[in-house]
N, C-alpha and C positions, 0 to 999 in steps of 0.2 A: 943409122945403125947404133946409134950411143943408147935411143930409148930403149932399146931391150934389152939391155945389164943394167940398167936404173930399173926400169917397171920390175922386172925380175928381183931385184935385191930387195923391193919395199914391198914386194908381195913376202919375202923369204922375214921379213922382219915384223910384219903383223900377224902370218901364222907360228911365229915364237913365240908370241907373246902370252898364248893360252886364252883362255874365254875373258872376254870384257866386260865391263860393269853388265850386271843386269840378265848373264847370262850360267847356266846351270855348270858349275865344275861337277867331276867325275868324282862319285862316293867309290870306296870299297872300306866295302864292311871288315872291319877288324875282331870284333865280338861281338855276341847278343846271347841273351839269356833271362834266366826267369829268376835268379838267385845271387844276388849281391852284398855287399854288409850295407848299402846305403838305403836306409831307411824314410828320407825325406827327397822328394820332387830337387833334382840339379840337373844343370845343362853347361856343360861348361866346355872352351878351348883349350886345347892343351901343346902348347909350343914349346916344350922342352921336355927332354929327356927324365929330369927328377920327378916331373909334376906328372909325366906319364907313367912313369912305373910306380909309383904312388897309386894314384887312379887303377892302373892294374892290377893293384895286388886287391882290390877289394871286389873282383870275384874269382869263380877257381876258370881260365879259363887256358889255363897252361901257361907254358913261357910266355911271354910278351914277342910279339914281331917286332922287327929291327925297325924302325924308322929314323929317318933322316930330317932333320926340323932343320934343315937350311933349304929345304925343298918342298915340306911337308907339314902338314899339321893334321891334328887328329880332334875331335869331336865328340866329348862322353855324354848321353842324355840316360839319366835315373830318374823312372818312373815314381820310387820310393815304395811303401811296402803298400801291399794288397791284401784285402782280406782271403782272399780263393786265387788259384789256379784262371784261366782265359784272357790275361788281361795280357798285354805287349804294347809294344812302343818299338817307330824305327825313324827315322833318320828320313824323312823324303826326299827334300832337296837344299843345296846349298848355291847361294849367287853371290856375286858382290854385286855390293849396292850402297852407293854413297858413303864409302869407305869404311865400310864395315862387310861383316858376314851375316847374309840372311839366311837363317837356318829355319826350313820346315820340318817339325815336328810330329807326327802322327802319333796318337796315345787309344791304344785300343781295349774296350772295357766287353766284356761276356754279357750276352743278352740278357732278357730276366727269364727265357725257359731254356738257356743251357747248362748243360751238365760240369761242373767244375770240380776240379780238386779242393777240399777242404782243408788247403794249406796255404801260411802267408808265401807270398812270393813277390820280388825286389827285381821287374824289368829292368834292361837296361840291354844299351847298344854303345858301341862304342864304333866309329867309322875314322879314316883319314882320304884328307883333300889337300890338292896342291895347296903353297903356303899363300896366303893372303893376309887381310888384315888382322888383326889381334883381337878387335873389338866386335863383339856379334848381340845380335838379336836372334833369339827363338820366338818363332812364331807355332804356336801348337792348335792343333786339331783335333777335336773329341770324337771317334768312333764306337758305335754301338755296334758290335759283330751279331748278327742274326743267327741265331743257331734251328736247324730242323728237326 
């Protein structure tokens, strides 16, 4: 009779734990957009509170959300500036891995027969994921969107 409150407690302690090396945490998207002041290619972690609303205010994407960086961290990636309109970038996925943060990247560029706005514009996404390590890697992917 003892083993079923011990199996039970060490089953209760590994699903607290959240995802394990090597496996995908939960993104939610905090911002995205096509208009930012950052004009060069960043990827950056943002674990506190000053360096996030900092990071915030460089596009218009209203107040900032509340987060909580003893539980949380957040994830800005700026494409930098574009010449046209079609181009975007998002956040694909985030793991830990070998005590760091692996972050996939996806950068999406407008084909050569689509139609685009002849205006610069400054992607960018901004996501938060339970807190983990401080230190990351982006790993980025180049798409060619086919247009019809």
């Amino acid at each position: 009779m003892r083993t079923i409150p011990i199996l039970a407690l060490a089953s209760l302690s590994v699903a607290c734990m959240g995802p394990g090396p090597d496996e995908a945490l939960p993104i939610e998207r905090l911002a995205k957009g096509q208009h930012s002041l950052q004009t060069e290619q960043q990827f950056e972690v943002i674990t506190g509170q000053s360096q996030f609303r900092h990071l915030w205010s460089r596009f218009d994407a209203g107040a900032p959300p509340s987060l909580d960086f003893t539980r949380e961290s957040a994830i800005a990636v700026f494409m930098g500036e574009r010449p046209t309109g079609g181009y975007s970038l998002h956040v694909d996925s985030v793991m830990h891995s070998d005590g760091e943060l692996l972050v996939e990247v996806v950068l999406q560029a407008p084909g050569p027969e689509c139609m685009t706005t002849q205006a610069f514009t400054q992607p960018y996404e901004m996501v938060s994921v339970p807190i983990g390590p401080t230190r990351a890697s982006f790993n980025t992917r180049r798409v060619l969107v086919p247009c019809d």
